[in-house]
C-alpha positions in Angstrom: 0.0 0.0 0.0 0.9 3.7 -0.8 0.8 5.5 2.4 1.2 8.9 3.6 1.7 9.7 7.5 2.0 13.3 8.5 4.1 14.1 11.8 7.2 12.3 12.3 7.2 12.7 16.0 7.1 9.4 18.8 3.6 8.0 16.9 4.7 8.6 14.0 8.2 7.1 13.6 6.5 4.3 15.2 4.1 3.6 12.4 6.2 4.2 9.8 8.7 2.0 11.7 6.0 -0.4 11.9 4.7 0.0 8.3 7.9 0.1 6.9 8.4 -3.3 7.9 5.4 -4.8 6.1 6.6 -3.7 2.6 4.6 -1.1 2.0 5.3 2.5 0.2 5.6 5.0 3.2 6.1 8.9 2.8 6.5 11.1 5.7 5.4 14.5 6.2 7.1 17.0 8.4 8.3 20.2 9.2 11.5 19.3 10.7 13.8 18.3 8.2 16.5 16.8 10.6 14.1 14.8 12.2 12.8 13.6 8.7 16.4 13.0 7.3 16.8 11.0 10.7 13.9 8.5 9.5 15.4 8.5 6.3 18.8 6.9 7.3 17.0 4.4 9.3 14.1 2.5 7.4 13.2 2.2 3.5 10.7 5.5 3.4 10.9 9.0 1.9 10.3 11.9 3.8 8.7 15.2 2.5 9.3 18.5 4.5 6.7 21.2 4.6 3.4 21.9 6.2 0.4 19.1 5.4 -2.1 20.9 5.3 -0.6 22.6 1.8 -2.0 20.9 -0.9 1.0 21.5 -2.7 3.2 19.6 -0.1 0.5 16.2 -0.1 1.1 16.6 -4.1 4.5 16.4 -3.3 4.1 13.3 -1.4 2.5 11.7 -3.4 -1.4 11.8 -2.6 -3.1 11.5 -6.0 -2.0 7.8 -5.8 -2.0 6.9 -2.1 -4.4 4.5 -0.9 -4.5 5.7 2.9 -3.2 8.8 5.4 -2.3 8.7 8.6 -2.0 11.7 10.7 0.1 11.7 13.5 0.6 15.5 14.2 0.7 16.7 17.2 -2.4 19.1 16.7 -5.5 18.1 17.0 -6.8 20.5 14.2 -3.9 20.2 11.5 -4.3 16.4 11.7 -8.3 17.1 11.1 -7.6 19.5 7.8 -5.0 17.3 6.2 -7.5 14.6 6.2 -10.0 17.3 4.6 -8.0 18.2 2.1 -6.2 14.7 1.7 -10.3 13.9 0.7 -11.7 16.5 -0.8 -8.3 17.2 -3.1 -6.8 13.7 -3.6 -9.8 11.7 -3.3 -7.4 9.6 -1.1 -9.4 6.4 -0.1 -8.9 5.9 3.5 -8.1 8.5 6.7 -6.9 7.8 9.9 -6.5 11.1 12.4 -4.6 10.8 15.8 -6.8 13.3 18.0 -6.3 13.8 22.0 -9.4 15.5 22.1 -12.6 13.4 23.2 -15.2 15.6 21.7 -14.4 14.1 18.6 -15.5 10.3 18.4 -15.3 8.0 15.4 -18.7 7.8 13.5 -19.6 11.6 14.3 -21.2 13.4 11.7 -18.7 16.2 12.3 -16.0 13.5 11.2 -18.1 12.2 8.2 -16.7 12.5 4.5 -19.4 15.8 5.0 -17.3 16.8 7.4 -13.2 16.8 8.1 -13.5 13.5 6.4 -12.2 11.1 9.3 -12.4 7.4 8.7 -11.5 6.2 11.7 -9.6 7.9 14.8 -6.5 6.8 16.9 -5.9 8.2 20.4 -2.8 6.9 21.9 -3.5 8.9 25.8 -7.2 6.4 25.5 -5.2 3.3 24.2 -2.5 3.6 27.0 -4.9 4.1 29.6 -7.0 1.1 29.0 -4.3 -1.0 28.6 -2.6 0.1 32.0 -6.3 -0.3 33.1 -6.5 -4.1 32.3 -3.0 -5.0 34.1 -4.0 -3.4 37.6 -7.5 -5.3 37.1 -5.3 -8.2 36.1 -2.1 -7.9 37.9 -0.5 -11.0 37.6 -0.8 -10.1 33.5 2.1 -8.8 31.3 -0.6 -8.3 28.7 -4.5 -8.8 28.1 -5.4 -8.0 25.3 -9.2 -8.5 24.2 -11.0 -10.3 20.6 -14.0 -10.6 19.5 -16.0 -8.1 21.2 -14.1 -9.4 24.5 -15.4 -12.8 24.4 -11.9 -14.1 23.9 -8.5 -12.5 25.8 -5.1 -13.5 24.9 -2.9 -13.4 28.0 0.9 -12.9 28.3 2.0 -14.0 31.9 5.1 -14.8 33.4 5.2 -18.4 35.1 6.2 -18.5 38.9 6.4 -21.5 40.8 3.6 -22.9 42.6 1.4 -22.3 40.0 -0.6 -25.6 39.0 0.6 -25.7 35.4 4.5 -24.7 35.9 6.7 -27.9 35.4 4.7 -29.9 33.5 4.2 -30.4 29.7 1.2 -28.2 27.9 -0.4 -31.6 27.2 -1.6 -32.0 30.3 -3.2 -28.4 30.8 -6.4 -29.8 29.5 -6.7 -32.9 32.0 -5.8 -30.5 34.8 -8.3 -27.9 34.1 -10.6 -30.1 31.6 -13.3 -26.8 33.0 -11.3 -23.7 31.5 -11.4 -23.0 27.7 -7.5 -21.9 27.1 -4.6 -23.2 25.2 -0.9 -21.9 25.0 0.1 -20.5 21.9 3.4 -19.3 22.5 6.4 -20.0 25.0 9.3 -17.8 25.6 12.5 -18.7 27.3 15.3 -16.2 27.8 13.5 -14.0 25.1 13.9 -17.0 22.7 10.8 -19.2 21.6 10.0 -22.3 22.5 7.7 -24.3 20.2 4.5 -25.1 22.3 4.2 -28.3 21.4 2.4 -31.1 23.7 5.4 -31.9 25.3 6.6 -28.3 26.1 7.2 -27.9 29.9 6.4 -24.5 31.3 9.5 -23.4 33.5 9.2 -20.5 36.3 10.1 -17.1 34.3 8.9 -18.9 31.2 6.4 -16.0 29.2 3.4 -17.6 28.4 0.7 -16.2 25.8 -2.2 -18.1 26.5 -6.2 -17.5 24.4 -8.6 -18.2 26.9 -12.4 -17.7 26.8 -12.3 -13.9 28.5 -14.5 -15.3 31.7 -11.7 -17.5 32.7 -9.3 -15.1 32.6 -8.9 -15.4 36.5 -8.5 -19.7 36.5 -5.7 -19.1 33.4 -3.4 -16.3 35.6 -3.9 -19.0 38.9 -2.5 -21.9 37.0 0.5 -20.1 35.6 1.4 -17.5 38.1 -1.0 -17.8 41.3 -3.3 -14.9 42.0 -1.9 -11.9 43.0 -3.8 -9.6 45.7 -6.2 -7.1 44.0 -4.7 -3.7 43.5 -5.8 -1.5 45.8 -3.5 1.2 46.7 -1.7 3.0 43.4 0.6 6.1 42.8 1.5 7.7 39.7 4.1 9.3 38.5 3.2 12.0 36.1 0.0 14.0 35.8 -0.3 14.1 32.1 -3.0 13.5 29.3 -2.6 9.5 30.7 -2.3 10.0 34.2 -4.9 11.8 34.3 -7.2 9.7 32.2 -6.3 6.6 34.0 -6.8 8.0 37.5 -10.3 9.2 36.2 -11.1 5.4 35.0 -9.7 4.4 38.7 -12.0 6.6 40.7 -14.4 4.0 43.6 -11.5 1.1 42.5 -8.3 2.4 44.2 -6.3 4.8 46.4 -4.6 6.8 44.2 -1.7 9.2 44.8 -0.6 11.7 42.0 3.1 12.9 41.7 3.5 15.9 39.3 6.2 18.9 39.1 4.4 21.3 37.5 2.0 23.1 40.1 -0.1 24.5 37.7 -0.8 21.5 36.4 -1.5 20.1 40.2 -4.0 22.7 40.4 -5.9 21.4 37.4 -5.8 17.6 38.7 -7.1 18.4 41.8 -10.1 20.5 39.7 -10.4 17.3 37.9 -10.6 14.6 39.9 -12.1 13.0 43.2 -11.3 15.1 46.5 -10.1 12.2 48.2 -7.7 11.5 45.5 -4.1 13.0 46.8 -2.0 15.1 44.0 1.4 15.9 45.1 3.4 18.3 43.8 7.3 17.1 43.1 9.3 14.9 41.4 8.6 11.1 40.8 12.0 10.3 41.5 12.7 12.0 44.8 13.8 9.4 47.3 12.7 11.3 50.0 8.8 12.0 48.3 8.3 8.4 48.1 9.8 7.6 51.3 7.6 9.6 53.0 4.0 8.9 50.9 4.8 5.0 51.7 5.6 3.8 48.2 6.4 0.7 49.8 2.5 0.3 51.0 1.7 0.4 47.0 0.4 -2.4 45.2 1.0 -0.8 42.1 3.4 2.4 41.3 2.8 3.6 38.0 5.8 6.0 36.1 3.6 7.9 33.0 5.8 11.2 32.8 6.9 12.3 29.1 10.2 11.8 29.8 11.5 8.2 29.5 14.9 8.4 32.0 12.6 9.7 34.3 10.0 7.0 34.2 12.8 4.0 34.3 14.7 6.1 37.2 11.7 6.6 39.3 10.3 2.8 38.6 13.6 1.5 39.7 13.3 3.4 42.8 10.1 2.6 43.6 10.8 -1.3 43.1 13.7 -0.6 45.7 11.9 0.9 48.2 9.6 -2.0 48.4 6.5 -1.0 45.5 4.7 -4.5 45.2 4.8 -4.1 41.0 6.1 -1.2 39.2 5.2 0.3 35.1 7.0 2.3 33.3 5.8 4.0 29.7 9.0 3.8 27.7 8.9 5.9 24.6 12.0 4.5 22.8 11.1 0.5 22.0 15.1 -0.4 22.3 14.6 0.8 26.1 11.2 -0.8 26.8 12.7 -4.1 25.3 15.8 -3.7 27.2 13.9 -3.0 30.3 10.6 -5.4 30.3 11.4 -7.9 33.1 14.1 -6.7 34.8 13.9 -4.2 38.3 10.9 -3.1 35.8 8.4 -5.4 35.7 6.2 -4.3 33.0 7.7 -1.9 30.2 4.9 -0.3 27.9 6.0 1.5 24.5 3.1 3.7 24.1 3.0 3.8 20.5 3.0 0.0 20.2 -0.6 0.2 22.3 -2.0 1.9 19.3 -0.2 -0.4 16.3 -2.9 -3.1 16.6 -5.5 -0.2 16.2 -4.0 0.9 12.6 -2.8 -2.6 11.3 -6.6 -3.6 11.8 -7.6 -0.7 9.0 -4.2 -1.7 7.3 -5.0 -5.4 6.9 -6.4 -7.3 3.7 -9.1 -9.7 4.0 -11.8 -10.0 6.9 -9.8 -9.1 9.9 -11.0 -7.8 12.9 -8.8 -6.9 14.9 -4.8 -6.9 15.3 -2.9 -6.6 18.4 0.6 -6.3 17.9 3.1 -8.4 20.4 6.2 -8.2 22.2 7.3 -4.9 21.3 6.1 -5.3 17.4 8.5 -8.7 16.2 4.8 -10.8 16.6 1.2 -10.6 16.1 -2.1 -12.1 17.0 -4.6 -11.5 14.4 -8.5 -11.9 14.3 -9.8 -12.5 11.1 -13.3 -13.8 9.8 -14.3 -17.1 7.7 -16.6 -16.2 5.0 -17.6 -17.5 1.9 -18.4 -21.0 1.0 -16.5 -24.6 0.5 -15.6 -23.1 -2.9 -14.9 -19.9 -2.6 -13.1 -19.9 0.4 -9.4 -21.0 2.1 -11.3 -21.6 5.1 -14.5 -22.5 5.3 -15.6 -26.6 5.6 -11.9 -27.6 5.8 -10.6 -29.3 9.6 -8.4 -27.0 11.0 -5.2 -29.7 10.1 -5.9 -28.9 6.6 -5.6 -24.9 6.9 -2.1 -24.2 5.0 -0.8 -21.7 7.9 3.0 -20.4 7.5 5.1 -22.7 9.5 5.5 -21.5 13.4 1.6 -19.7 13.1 -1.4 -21.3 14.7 -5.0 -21.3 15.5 -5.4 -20.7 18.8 -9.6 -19.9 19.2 -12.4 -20.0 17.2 -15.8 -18.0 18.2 -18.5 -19.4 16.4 -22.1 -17.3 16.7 -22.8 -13.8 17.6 -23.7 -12.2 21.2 -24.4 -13.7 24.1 -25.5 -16.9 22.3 -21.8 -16.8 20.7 -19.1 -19.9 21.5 -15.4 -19.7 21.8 -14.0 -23.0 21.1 -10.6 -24.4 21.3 -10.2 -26.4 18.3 -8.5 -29.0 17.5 -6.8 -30.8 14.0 -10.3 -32.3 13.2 -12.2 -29.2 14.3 -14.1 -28.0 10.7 -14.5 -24.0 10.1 -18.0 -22.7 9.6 -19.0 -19.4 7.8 -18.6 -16.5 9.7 -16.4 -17.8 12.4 -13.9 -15.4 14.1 -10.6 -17.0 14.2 -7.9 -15.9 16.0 -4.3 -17.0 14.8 -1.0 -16.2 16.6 1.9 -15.0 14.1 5.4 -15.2 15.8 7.2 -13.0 12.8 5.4 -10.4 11.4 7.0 -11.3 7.9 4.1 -14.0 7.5 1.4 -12.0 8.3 0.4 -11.1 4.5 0.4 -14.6 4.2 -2.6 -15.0 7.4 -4.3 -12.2 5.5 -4.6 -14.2 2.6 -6.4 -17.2 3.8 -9.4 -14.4 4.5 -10.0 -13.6 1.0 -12.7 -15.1 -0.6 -12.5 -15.2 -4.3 -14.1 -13.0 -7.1 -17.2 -15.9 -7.3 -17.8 -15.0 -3.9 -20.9 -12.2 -3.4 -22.5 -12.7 0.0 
């Protein structure tokens, strides 16, 4: 695909880095030509400086052939005009639009192709939060991430001892816990994979991604790692756009303690949120500060500052001084990846939350939804079986006889809609049906095109 992304700041290198990587066709758009000829030197794109809003700098770039635009600027309104014009000038096909605001929700009129012509809207602040969100409603978790319509969760968890599962081979999972729909998918050792075959042993400090029916989400985390106390007391460091958005989603579900430097901005939490939630004005990193609020007392201590040093330094120091489980957002992926399971027990890359959200629009064939893994090298994808015995890759053929690229796999399978809906674990004689969400995990993101394809029905096809 021919695409265009404007703003080549944190989210938008990401993408591109990200997009780059699937082969397709990526110009950049940015004021800042250092920062562009930065990009340049380190992926296959082309970068385009001026102001994209200019019709005559998206000419430049290419739009009169581009089949989507992404914009990642950090303005709210520039990112809603270039998709106007981008529209309106180019008659570019699809629009994406990164926008912080929440007055603007996807499927507004005001968005419509009447409108600034939004097709769909990213919000990294929204994506962050709810992700954080899940882990402190999950704790053991190193991810949950959520498929069709939540009725199925993949879990990443790291395996301790004690827990029922750990030390004995995947093949017995289902006569232990012949009650909870799950099945491993993927094993990691040392960062290396382990193929999860039936005879796989699950070791302590072994990350497991496991697909469970979402309902049993709490039976899955006890069997691998033990259950964890809920999370109760939590502080965060940093009062930004995610701060305070998660401290908003936390308000009746935890005691929460703010730590931000900037006293204006202490006075605008504290007009925000809760009285009885505590904002503190200093430094997230002040030994002292955290000494004497009782980090140690937290279940949870949460570093969401702009400023990546900061975060890692003050998650370290909260660890040390006794924080039950600490988070860091890492901005910089080589960081995150260097400091996910170390005194840092969960390391999020912000712009990686919001991947899955964009490869969804990006991706051929049915799919539902994509959710990008461990820091971007894998995938889990959700795609849907249509079509008939004829026209499709899928559909009446047992699951042994679907020709997935070697080290992918079928992990779920919903079959019906709503409440009335079925998540199965299937196995080699399982037979697709029409219309059933299958999720497939994809350990290198080079054979994802080849995933994609098994979704497309062919040209006889016209349900």
């Amino acid at each position: 695909m021919k695409i265009i992304i404007l703003g080549a700041g944190r989210v938008g290198e990401s993408v591109a880095e990200s997009l780059v990587s699937e082969q397709n066709d990526i110009t950049v758009i940015d004021q800042n030509p250092a920062r562009l000829r930065l990009l340049e030197e380190k992926h296959d794109l082309r970068g385009v400086v001026g102001n994209g809003i200019q019709p005559s700098v998206l000419q430049e770039a290419g739009a009169r052939d581009a089949d989507m635009l992404i914009a990642c600027a950090a303005a709210d309104e520039a990112n809603l005009v270039v998709c106007k014009v981008a529209h309106d000038v180019f008659n570019v096909p699809a629009t994406i639009a990164r926008l912080r605001s929440p007055e603007f929700q996807e499927g507004d009129e005001l968005l419509g192709k009447s409108g600034f012509a939004v097709d769909h809207v990213i919000c990294p602040e929204e994506s962050v939060m709810r992700y954080i969100h899940q882990l402190i409603s999950y704790p053991e978790a190193l991810q949950v991430l959520e498929f069709a319509d939540g009725r199925v969760s993949l879990i990443a968890v790291r395996a301790a001892d004690g827990g029922a599962v750990v030390g004995h081979p995947i093949g017995e999972i289902r006569e232990r816990f012949p009650q909870v729909q799950m099945r491993v998918v993927a094993l990691y050792r040392q960062d290396a994979e382990v193929p999860a075959t039936p005879d796989a042993r699950i070791l302590p400090g072994d990350e497991v991604f496991v697909l469970a029916d979402t309902r049993m989400i709490r039976h899955v985390l006890g069997a691998i790692h033990n259950i964890d106390e809920p999370v109760r007391r939590v502080m965060i460091a940093g009062g930004g756009k995610v701060g305070l958005r998660l401290a908003r989603s936390l308000a009746g579900q935890c005691e929460v303690k703010i730590v931000e430097r900037d006293r204006r901005r202490c006075e605008y939490l504290a007009s925000q949120l809760p009285s009885e939630m505590l904002i503190l004005n200093g430094d997230g990193a002040d030994e002292d500060l955290l000494l004497d609020e009782n980090v140690g007392d937290m279940d949870m201590f949460l570093a969401l500052t702009s400023d990546d040093e900061d975060n890692i330094m003050s998650a370290m120091l909260a660890k040390r001084l006794g924080a039950n489980r600490v988070l860091s957002l890492i901005n910089r992926r080589a960081y995150a990846d260097m400091m996910q399971g170390s005194t840092i027990d969960i390391a999020i890359s912000p712009a990686q939350t919001v991947i899955g959200e964009l490869l969804a629009h990006l991706r051929q064939g049915d799919v539902a939804a994509v959710h990008s893994l461990r820091h971007g090298t894998a995938e889990a994808l959700e795609g849907i079986a249509r079509g008939d015995v004829k026209t499709s890759k899928l559909v009446g053929r047992l699951v042994q006889e679907v020709k997935l690229p070697s080290g992918a796999r079928i992990g779920a399978i919903v079959r019906g809609e709503g409440p009335d809906s079925e998540v199965l674990m299937p196995h080699h004689d399982t037979v697709i049906q029409a219309n059933d969400h299958i999720i497939i995990f994809i350990p290198n993101k080079r054979l994802v095109r080849q995933v994609e394809k098994l979704f497309q029905v062919s040209a006889t096809f016209f349900g």
